[in-house]
N, C-alpha and C positions, 0 to 999 in steps of 0.2 A: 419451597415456595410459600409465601405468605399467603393467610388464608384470610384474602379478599376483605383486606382493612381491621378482621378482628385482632385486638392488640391484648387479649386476654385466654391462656390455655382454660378450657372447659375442665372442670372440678369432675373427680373420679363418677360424682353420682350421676352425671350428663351422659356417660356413655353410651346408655342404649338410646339407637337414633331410629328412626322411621325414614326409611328410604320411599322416598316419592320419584318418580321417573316415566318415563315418555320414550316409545320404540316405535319406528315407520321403516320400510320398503322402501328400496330405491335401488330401482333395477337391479345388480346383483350385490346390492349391497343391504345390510342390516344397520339402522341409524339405531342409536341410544342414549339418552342423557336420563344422568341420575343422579341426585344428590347425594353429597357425601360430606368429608369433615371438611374440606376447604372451598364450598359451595355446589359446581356443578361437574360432574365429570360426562364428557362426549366422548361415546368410542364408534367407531365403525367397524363390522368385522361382513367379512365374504361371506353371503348368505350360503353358498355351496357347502364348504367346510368350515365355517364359523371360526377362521382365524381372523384374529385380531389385528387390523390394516393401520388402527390412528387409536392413541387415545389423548387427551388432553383434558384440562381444569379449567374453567371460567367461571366467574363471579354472579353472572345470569343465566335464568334459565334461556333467555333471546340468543345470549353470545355463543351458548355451550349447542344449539340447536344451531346455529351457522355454524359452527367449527365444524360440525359435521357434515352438515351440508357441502359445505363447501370442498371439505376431501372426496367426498362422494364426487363431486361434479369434477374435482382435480382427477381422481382414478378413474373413472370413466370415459374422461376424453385420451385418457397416455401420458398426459405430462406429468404426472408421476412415476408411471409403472409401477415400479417393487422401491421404488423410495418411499420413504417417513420425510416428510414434510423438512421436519431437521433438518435431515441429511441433504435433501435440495436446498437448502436457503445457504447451509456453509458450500458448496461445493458448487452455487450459483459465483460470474464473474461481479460482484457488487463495487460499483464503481463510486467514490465518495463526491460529495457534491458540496458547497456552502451558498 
């Protein structure tokens, strides 16, 4: 994946990075965005046993703070169950349109 319009690899002595990031509650879920090398990473994991349900990249810190949300609120109601987002979207009947 491209990292979010930079069109330049970071030089050896950029490596060490300082992780900034943001963790909330939501009902039996654990939200997380944190920055990393392709801007923001969003994971949600089950607060019970702290497995990892979603993780995804976005470009802000708004986008990467919905992606989560928004799994949270998909796992929550059922309409995911034990799907990854993914694997719902290829195995949905998507009907072409013009």
């Amino acid at each position: 994946m491209a990292a979010c319009g930079l069109s330049f690899a970071p030089a050896a002595e950029l490596l060490i990075q300082i992780h900034r990031g943001y963790a909330a509650d939501c009902g039996r879920f654990r939200l997380r965005v944190e920055t990393d090398f392709q801007g923001w990473r969003a994971e949600v994991r089950d607060r019970e046993d702290n497995q990892l349900l979603y993780s995804a990249h976005r470009c802000s810190l708004q986008a990467a703070k919905a992606a989560a949300a928004e799994i949270a609120i998909f796992r929550a109601s059922g309409l995911l169950g034990t799907k990854r987002p993914e694997v719902l979207a290829r195995q949905l009947p998507w009907a072409e349109y013009w």
